[in-house]
N, C-alpha and C positions, 0 to 999 in steps of 0.2 A: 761373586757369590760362591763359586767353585770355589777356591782358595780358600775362601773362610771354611767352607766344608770339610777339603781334605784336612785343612790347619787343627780343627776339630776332630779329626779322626784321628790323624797323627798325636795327638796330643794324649787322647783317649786313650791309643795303644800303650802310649810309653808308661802312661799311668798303670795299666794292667799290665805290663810287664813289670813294674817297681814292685807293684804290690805283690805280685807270686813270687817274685824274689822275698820279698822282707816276710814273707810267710813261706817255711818251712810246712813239708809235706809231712815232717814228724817229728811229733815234740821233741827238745834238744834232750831232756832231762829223761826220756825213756832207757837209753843204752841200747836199744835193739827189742825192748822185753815186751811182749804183749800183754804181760800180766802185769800187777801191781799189788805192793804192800796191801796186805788186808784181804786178797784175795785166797778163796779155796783154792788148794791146787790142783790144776788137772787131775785127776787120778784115775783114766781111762786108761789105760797103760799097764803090761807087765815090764820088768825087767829082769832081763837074764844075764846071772853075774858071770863074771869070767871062768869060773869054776863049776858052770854048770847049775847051780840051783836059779829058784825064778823068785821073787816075790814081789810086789805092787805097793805103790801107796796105801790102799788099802788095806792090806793086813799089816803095814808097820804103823796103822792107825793109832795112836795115843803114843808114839816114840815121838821122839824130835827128829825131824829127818834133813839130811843135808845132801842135797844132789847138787854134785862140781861138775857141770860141763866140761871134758876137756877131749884133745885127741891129742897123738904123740906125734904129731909135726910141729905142735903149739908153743914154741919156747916160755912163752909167759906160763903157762900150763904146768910145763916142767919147772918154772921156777917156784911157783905155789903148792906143788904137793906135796916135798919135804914140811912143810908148815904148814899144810893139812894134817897130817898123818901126825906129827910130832904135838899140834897145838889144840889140835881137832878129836883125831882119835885116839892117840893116844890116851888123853886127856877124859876124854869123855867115854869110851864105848862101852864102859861102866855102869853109867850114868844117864840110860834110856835115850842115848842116842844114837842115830847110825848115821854113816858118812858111805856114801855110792858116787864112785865116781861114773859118769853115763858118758863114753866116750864115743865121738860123735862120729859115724858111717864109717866105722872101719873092719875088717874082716877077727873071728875069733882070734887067730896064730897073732895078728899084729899087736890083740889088745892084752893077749896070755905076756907076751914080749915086751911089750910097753910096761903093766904093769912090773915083771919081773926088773928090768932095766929101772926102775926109780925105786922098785925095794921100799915100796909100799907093804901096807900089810891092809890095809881096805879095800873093801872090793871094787871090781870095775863093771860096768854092764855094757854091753852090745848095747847102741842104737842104727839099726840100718836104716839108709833114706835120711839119717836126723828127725825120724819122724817124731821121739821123744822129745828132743831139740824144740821144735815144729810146736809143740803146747805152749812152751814158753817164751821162747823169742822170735819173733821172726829168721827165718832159716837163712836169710842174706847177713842175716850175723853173724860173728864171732867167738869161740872161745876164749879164754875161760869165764867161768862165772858159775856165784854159786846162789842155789835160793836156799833160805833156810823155813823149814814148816814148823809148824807147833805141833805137839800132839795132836789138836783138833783138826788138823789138814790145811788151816790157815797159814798162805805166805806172811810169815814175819820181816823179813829182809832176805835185799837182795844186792850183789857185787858183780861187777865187772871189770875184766881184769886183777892183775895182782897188785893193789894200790894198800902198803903197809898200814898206811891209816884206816883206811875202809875196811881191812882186813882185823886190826884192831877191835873196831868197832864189832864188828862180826862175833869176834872173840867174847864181847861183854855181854851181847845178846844170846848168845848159845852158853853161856852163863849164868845168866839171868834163867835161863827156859830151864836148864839143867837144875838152876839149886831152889823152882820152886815145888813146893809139897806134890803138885801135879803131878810133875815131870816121873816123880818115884814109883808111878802106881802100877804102871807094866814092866 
């Protein structure tokens, strides 16, 4: 009778070890983001650009707004903000949009430096702690990535890493936000 007992436990176990294994403590399909398409975006938060001014999601309220996660240890980072700056801003900051890069816990000189070294011309903001970060992905993630808002503060789309496709995509949607009758009213 013992035997069949433990044979029964034993058995129990290996079952609850399969199943915590075949389930995943976080969805595959997240990337890190605690937020999700269709959501408000945080906008508890100021940002202070490299150059010293501050402003918040809420006064770029009715802009299209694009926050690029990145820090300058990031090679993928650096390999997307030439095609930021060229496909993004350039492009658009015409066209009631703004592009912030929010570079993630590193001191002003580094991020004055960073930007200056990639010859950017969009700003960059201080996040110390990644508390910025901290709204939108879990902080055990990675740079880069970008979320894109709508004028109404709604997440439209979001990327992680520099994936030319994904990045495509991005492009048709901050397009689409840009050339509708809304987008022109601030």
């Amino acid at each position: 009778m013992k035997t069949i007992k433990y044979g029964a436990l034993a058995l129990l176990q290996l079952l609850l070890i399969n199943t915590s294994k075949a389930q995943p403590s976080q969805k595959d399909d997240d990337r890190g983001y605690i937020v999700k398409v269709g959501d408000r975006a945080p906008d508890d938060f100021e940002l202070v650009l490299n150059n010293g001014t501050k402003t918040s999601l809420k006064k770029l309220r009715g802009k299209i707004v694009i926050l690029q996660f990145t820090a300058s240890w990031c090679s993928v980072c650096r390999e997307e903000m030439p095609h930021l700056e060229s496909d993004v801003w350039k492009a658009y900051q015409n066209k009631n949009v703004v592009l912030i890069g929010v570079d993630r816990d590193e001191p002003l000189a580094k991020v004055q430096k960073f930007h200056e070294d990639m010859q950017i011309s969009y700003p960059l903001a201080l996040d110390p702690g990644a508390d910025i970060f901290g709204r939108f992905a879990n902080k055990k993630s990675g740079v880069t990535r970008n979320v894109i808002i709508d004028p109404a503060g709604k997440i439209v789309y979001l990327t992680r890493l520099y994936d030319k496709q994904e990045f495509g995509q991005m492009l048709k949607v901050i397009k689409s936000l840009a050339d509708s009758p809304a987008a022109g009213t601030n």
